[in-house]
C-alpha positions as CSV (number, residue, x, y, z in Angstrom):
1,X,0.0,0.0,0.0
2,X,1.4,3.5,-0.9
3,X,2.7,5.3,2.1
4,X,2.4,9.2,2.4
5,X,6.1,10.7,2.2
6,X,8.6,10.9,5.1
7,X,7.9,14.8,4.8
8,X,4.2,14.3,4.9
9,X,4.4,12.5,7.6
10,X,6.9,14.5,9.7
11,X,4.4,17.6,9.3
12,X,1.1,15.6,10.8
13,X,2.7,14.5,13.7
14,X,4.3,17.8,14.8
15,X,1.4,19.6,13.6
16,X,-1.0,17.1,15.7
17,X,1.6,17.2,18.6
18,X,1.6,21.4,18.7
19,X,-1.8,21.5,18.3
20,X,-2.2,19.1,21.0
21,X,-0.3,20.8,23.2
22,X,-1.9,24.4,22.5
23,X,-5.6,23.1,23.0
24,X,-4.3,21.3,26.5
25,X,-2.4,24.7,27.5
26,X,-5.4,26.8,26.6
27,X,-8.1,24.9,28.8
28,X,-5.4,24.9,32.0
29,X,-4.8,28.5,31.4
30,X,-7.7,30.0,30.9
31,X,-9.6,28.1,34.1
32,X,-6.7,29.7,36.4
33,X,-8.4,32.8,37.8
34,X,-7.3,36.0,38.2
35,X,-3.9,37.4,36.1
36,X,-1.0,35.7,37.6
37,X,2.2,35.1,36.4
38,X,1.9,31.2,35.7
39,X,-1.5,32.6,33.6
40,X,0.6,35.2,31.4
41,X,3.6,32.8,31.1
42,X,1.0,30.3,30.0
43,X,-0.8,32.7,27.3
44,X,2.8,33.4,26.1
45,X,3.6,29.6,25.3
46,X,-0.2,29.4,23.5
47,X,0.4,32.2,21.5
48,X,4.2,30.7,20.7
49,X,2.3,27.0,19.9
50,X,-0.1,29.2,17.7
51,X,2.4,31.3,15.7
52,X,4.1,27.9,15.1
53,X,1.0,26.0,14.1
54,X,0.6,28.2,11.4
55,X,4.3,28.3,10.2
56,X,4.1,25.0,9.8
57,X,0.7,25.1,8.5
58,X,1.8,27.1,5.9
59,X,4.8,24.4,5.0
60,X,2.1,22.0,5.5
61,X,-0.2,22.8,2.6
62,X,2.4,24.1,0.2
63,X,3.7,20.6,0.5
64,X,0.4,18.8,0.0
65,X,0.1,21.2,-3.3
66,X,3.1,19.7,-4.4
67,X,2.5,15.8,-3.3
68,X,-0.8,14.0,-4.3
69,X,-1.3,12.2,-1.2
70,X,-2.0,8.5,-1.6
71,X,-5.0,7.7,-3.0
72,X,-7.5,5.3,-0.5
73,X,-7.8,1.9,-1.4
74,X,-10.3,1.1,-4.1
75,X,-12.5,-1.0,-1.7
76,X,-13.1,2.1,0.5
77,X,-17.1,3.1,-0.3
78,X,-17.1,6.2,-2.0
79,X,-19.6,7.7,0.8
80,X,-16.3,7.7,3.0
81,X,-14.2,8.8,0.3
82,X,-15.8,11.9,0.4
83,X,-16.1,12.0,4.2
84,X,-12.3,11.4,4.2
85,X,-12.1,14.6,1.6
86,X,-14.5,16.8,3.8
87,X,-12.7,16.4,7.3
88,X,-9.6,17.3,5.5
89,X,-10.2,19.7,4.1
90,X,-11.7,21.2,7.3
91,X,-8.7,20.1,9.3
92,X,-6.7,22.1,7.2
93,X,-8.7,25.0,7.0
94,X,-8.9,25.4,10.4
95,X,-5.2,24.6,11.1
96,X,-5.3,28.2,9.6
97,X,-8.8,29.4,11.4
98,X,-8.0,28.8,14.8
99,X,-4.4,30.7,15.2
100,X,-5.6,33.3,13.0
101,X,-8.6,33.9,15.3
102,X,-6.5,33.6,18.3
103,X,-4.3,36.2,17.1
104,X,-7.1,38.9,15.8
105,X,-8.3,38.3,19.8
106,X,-5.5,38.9,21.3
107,X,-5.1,42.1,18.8
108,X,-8.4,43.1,19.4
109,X,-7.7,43.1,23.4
110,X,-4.6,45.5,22.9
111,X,-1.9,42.7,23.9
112,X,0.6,42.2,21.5
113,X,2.1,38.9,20.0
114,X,6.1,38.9,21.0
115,X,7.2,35.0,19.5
116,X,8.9,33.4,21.5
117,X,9.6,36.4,23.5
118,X,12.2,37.4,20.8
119,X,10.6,39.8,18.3
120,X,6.7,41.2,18.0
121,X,4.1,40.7,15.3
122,X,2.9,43.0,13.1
123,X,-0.3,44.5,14.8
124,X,-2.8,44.2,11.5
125,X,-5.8,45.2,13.8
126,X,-5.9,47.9,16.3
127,X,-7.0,47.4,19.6
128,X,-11.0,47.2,19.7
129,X,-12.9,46.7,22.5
130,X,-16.1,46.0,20.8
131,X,-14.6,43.5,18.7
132,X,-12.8,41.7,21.5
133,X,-15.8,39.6,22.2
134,X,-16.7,38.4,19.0
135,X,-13.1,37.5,18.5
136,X,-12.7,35.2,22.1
137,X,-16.3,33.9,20.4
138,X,-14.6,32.8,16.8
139,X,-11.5,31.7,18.5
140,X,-13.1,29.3,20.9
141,X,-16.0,28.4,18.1
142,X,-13.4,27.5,15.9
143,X,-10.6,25.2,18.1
144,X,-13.8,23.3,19.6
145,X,-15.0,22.4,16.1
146,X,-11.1,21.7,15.4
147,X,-11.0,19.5,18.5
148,X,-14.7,17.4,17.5
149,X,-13.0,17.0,13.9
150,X,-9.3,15.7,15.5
151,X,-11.3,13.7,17.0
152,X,-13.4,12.0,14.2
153,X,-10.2,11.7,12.4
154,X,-8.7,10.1,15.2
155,X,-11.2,7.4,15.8
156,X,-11.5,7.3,12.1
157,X,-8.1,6.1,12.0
158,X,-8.4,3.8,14.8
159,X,-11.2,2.2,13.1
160,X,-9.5,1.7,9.9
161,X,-7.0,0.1,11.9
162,X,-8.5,-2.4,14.3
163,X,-12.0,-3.1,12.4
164,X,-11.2,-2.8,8.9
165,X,-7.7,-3.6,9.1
166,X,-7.1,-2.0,5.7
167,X,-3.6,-0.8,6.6
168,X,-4.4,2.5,6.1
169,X,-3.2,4.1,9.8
170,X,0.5,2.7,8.6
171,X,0.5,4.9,5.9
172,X,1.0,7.6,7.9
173,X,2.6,5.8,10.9
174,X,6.7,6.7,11.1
């Protein structure tokens, strides 16, 4: 069975692994109360994870412009074919939605991005109050549809691999 390339699959895992990460340090920092300094040290590293999601986000999809992934094998019902297409394709755009949201929030609320503590990002918004809220909205609409899709794909996966046992999980396996 054709296997994604070593590139390919380099990119999922780190991009599942950051993103990981970022959803799990968002939920702990956000249910610490008050502004402390774990809380703003915390918001730092999820704002680092996010700026680095979409670097390699952006690696990510020139790369998949340039590799046909392999296709699914031909006994796979075309009703999943195109389920396999849809989640995708909403995986990626959001792999794009959610740090992009997250960083028009954090705009919007006056606080500026500093990567990595190194060097701040281009404020393309000015701060807006009114707009804050909406933002916080998108941002957390977006990662929890994000999370209900990893998910799907994730059991997905799992149920290629144990029920079907089509091989397909190893394609992307290291």
């Amino acid at each position: 069975m054709p296997r994604y390339t070593t590139t390919a699959i380099l990119l999922h895992w780190l991009t599942a692994l950051l993103i990981v990460c970022a959803f799990t340090l968002g939920v702990i920092m956000t249910d610490i109360p008050g502004l402390t300094p774990t809380k703003l040290k915390y918001y730092s590293w999820h704002k680092w994870l996010g700026v680095t999601v979409f670097a390699i986000a952006c690696l990510r999809a020139l790369w998949r412009l340039s590799h046909t992934p392999p296709p699914l094998p031909a006994s796979t019902p075309q009703w999943q074919k195109k389920a396999s297409d849809g989640v995708h394709l909403l995986l990626y755009l959001l792999i794009f939605a959610v740090p992009v949201s997250g960083y028009l929030y954090t705009l919007a609320a006056g606080v500026p991005v500093v990567y990595l503590g190194l060097f701040q990002l281009p404020a393309i918004i000015a701060p807006n109050p009114e707009l804050k809220p909406l933002l916080k909205e998108v941002h957390y609409v977006v990662t929890m549809t994000m999370a209900g899709l990893v998910a799907l794909h994730f059991l997905a996966a799992l149920k290629h691999h144990f029920i079907d046992r089509d091989g397909l999980l190893k394609r992307m396996l290291p």
